[in-house]
C-alpha positions as CSV (number, residue, x, y, z in Angstrom):
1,X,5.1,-24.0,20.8
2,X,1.7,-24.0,22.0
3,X,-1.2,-21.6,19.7
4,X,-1.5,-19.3,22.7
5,X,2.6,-18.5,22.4
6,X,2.2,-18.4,18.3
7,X,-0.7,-15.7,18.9
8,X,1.3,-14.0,20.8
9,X,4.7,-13.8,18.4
10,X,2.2,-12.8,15.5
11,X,0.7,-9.7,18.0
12,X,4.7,-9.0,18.5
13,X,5.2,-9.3,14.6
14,X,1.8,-6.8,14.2
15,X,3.0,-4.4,16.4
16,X,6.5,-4.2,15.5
17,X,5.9,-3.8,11.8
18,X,3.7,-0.7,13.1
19,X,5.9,0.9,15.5
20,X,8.6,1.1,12.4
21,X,6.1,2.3,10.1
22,X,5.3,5.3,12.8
23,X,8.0,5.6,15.1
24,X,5.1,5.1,17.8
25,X,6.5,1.5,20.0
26,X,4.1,1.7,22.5
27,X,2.4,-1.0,21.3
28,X,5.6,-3.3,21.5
29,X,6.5,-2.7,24.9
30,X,3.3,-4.7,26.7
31,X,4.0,-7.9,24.7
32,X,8.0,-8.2,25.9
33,X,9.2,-9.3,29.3
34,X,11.0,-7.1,31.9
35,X,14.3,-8.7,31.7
36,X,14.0,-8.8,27.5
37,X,17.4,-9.5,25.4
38,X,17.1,-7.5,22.4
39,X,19.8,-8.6,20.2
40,X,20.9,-7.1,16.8
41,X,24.1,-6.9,15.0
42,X,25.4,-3.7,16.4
43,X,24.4,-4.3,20.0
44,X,22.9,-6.1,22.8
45,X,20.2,-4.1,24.9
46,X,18.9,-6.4,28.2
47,X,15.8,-4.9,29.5
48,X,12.5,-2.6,28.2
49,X,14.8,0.2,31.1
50,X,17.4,-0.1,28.8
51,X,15.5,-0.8,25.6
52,X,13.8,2.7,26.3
53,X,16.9,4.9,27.0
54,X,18.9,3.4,24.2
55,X,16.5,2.4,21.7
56,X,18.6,1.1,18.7
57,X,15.8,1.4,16.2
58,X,14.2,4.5,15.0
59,X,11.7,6.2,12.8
60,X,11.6,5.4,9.1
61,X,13.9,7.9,7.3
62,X,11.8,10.8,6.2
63,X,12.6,11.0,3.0
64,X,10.9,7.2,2.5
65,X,8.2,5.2,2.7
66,X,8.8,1.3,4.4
67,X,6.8,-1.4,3.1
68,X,7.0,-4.8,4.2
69,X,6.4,-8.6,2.8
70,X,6.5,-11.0,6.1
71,X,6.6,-14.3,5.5
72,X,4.5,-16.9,8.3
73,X,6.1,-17.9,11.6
74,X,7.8,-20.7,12.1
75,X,7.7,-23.1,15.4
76,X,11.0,-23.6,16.0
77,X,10.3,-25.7,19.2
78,X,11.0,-24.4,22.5
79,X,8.7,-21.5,22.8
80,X,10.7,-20.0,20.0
81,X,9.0,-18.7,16.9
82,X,10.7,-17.2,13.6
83,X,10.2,-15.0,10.1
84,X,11.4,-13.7,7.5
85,X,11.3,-9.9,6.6
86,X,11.9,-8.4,3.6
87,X,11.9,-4.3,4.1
88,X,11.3,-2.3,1.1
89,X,12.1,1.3,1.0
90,X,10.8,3.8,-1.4
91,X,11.0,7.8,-2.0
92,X,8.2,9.3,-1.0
93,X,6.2,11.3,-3.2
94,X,7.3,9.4,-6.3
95,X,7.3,5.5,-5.2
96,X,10.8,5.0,-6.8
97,X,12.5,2.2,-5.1
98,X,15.4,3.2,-3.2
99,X,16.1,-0.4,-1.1
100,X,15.5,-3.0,0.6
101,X,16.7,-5.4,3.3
102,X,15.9,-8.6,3.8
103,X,16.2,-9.8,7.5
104,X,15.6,-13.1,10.3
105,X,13.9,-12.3,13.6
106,X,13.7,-15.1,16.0
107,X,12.1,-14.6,19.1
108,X,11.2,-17.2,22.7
109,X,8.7,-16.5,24.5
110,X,8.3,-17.1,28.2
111,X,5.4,-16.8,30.2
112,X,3.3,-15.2,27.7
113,X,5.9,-12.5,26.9
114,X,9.0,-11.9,24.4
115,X,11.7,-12.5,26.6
116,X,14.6,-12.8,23.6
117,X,14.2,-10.7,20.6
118,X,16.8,-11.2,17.9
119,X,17.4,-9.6,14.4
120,X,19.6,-10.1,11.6
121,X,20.0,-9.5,8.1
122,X,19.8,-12.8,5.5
123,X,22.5,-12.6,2.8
């Protein structure tokens, strides 16, 4: 992976940690390709067309506040890059912890865009 596709997957990893803290993903959508794959447990989206009209992901309930601990990406060769993310969820107001998940995201990167998004949890 060359530094200019590692800067790139740690913009991706900036912006998408934002865009689930607000709900705002306008951020996201310059740094993916046309033809993205987003892939994630429930479903396979192929497309930012599609990726806008049946967004999969959404706001942070409103009950809670999402915290994050992001680990560094890896260079897994390729143009692909991957982290770990560990999601913490807590009531707002109070700060009680309420849960967390703990997930992999591995993404490739082609011609200076994410081309292949993929998301799953880690047991």
């Amino acid at each position: 992976m060359s530094p200019g596709d590692l800067e790139i997957a740690m913009q991706f990893g900036t912006a998408l940690e934002g865009a689930a803290r607000t709900g705002d993903w306008t951020a996201v959508y310059p740094l993916l390709a046309a033809d993205i794959e987003w892939v994630t447990p429930r479903r396979t989206l192929s497309g930012i067309a599609e990726l806008e009209h049946d967004r999969i992901w959404g706001y942070p309930p409103e009950h809670l506040d999402l915290e994050f601990e992001v680990g560094d990406w890896a260079d897994l060769g390729g143009g692909r890059a991957a982290i770990d993310v560990r999601q913490i969820y807590r009531m707002k107001g109070s700060g009680d912890f309420a849960y967390q998940r703990d997930l992999h995201i591995e993404v490739l990167i082609r011609g200076g865009k994410i081309s292949r998004y993929e998301i799953r949890p880690t047991p």
